[in-house]
Wavefront OBJ file of the C-alpha trace (Angstrom):
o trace
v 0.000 0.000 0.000
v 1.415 3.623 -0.891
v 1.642 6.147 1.536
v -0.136 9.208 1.694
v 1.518 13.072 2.131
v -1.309 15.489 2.625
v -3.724 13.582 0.746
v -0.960 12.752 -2.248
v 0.365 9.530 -2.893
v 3.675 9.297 -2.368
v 4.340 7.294 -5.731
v 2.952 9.920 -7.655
v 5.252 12.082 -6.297
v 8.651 9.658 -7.095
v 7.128 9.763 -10.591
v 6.979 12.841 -11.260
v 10.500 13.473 -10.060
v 11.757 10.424 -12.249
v 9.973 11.852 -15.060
v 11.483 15.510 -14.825
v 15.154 14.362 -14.264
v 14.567 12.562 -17.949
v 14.232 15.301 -20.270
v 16.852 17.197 -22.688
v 19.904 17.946 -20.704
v 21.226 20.164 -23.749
v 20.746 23.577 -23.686
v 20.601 25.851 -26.731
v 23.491 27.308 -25.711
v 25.553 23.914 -26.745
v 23.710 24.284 -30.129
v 26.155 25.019 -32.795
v 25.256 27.916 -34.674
v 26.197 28.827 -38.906
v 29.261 28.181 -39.907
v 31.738 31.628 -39.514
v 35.406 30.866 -39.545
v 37.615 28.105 -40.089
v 41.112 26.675 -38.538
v 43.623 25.010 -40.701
v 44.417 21.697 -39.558
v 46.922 20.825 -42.437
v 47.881 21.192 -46.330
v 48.686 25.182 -46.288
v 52.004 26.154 -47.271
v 53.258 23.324 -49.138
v 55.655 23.440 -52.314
v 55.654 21.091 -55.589
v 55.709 21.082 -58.692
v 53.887 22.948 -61.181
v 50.860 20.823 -62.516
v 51.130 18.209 -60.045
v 48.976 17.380 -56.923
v 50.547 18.599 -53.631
v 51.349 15.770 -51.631
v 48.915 16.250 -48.637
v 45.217 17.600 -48.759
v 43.825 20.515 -47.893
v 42.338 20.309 -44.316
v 40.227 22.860 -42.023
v 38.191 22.444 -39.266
v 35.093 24.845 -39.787
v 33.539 26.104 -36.526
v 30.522 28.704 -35.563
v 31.133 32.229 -34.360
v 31.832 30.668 -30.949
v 34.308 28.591 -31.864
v 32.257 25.347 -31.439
v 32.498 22.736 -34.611
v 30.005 22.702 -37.050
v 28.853 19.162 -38.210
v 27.393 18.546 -41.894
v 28.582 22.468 -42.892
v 29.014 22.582 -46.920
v 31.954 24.542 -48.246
v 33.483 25.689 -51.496
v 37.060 25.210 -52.601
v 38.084 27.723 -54.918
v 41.077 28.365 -56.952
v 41.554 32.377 -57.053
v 45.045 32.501 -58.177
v 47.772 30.185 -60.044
v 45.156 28.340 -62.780
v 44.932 25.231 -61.375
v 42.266 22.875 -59.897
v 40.891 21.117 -56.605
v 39.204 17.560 -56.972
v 35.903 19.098 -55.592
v 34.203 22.097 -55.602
v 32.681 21.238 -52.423
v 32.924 19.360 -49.497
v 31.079 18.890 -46.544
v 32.622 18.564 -42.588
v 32.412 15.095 -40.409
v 31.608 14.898 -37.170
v 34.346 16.703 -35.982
v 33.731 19.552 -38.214
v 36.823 18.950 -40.755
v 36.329 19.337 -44.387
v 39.381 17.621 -46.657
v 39.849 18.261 -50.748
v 43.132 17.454 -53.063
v 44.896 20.872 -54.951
v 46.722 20.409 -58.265
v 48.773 23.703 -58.656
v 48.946 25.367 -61.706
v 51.720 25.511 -64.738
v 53.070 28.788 -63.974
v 55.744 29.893 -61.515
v 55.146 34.065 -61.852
v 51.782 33.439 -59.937
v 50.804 32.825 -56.161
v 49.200 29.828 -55.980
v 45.771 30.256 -53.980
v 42.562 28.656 -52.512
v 39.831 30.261 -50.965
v 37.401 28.741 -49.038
v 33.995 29.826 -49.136
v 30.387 29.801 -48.731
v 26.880 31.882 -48.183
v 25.151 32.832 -45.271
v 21.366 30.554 -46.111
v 19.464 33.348 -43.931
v 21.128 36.742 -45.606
v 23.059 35.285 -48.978
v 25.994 37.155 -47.900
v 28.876 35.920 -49.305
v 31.622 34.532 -46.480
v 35.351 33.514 -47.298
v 36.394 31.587 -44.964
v 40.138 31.921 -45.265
v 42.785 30.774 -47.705
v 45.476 27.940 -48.294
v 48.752 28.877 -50.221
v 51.241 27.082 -52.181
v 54.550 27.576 -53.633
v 55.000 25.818 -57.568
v 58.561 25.156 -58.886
v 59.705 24.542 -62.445
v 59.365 21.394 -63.862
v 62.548 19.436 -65.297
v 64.661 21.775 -68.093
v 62.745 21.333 -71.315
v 64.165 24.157 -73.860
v 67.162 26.343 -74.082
v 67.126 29.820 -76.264
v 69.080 32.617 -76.872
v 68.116 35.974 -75.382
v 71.103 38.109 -75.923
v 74.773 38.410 -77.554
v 74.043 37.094 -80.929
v 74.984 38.417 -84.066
v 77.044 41.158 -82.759
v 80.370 42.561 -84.582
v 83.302 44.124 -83.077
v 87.067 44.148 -83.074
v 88.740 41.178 -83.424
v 90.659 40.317 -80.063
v 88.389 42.490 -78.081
v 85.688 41.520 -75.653
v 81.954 41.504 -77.190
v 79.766 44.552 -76.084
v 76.803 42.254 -74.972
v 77.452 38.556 -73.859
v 76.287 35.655 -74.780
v 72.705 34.462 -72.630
v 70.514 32.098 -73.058
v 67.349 31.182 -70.986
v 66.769 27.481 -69.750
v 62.495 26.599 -69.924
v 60.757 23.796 -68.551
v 57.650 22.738 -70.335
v 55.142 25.347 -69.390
v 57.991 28.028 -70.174
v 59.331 28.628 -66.604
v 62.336 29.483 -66.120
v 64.455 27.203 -64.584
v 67.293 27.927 -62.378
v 70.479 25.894 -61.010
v 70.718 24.444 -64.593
v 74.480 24.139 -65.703
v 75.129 25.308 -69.256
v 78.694 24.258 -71.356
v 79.797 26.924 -73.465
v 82.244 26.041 -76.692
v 83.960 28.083 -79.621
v 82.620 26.381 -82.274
v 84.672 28.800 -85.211
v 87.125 31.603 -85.076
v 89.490 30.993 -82.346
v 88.612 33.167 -79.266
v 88.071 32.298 -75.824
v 85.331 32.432 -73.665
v 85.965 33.690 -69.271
v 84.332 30.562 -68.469
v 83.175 26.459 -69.724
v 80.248 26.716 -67.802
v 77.512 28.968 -65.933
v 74.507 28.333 -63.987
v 70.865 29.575 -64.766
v 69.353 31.863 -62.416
v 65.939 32.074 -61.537
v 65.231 34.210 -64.629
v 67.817 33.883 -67.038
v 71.303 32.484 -67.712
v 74.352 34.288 -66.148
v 76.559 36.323 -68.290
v 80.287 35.662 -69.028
v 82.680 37.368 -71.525
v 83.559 36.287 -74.694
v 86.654 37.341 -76.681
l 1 2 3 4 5 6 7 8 9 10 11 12 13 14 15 16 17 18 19 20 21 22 23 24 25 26 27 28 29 30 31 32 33 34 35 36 37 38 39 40 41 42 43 44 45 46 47 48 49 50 51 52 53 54 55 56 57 58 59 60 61 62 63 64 65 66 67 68 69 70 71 72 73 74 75 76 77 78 79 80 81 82 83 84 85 86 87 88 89 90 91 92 93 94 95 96 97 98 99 100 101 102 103 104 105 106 107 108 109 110 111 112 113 114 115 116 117 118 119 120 121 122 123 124 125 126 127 128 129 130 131 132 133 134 135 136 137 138 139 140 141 142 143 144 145 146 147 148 149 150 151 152 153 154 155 156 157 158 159 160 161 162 163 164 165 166 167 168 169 170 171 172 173 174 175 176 177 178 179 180 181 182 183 184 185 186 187 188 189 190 191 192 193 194 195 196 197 198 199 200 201 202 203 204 205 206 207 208 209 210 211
């Protein structure tokens, strides 16, 4: 038999108390809220190739204006500077708010090589930009060799050309490549040259006399 408080049974009581300690312990506070910002985990910075996939992806952690990860946000990957191409456009963050996409750079080295990542506000259509990851594209291998200067010149024979000889060392794409030893000859007329060899600088071949 249940005991009665004040007319109430006692069991009612116990149930009601079981029943209110059962409900949603989460606030809305712990809610995340939009997605605002974004931390880079890994991928930023790295250096390859031009044309070729960087070795590790692109990897950010996208979180609300609170700092609190947002689960299931969808993001854009854009390229805004260096021509070449992620393996997404989009992607969309686990459970631990981290979104992941691959970044072939581009064929040129005069360019900064750039992603943005973006998206729009779904309540104002404001645009938001998240942040950016950056990368650093070298030459490929040595692929053409041209002259740029110190051809077809006359002058005094025994005397030292006005202009010497250069050349420029391309790779594929047309970058110049640097660190690439040249050999130098006198093919006809008997002079000499100040050196056998030079090295290519980052935008053309170093000069050296010829007599």
């Amino acid at each position: 038999m249940l005991s009665r408080i004040g007319g109430i049974a006692l069991g009612a009581i116990i149930s009601s108390i079981v029943l209110g300690s059962c409900g949603d312990s989460t606030s809305p506070d712990d809610t995340p809220g939009l997605a605002a910002s974004f931390v880079i985990v890994s991928g930023d910075q790295q250096e390859d190739t031009v044309g070729h996939e960087l070795p590790q992806p692109l990897v950010a952690r996208i979180t609300d204006a609170s700092g609190r990860v947002v689960t299931g946000a969808v993001v854009s990957f854009v390229v805004t500077w260096g021509g070449g191409s992620v393996f997404s456009p989009a992607a969309q963050a686990n459970a631990q708010g981290v979104v992941q996409n691959r970044w072939t750079l581009g064929t040129s080295t005069a360019t900064p090589q750039q992603v943005e990542v973006r998206s729009v506000n779904p309540n104002t259509g404001a645009p938001i930009v998240f942040g950016r990851f950056e990368a650093t594209a070298r030459p490929d291998r040595p692929a053409t060799l041209a002259k740029t200067d110190g051809d077809g010149q006359q002058g005094i024979a025994g005397a030292t050309v006005p202009n010497a000889p250069e050349v420029r060392v391309t790779d594929q794409y047309g970058n110049p490549v640097p660190g690439v030893t040249v050999s130098w000859a006198v093919a006809n007329g008997g002079g000499t040259l100040s050196a056998a060899t030079s090295t290519t600088d980052a935008t053309r071949h170093r000069r050296f006399e010829w007599t």
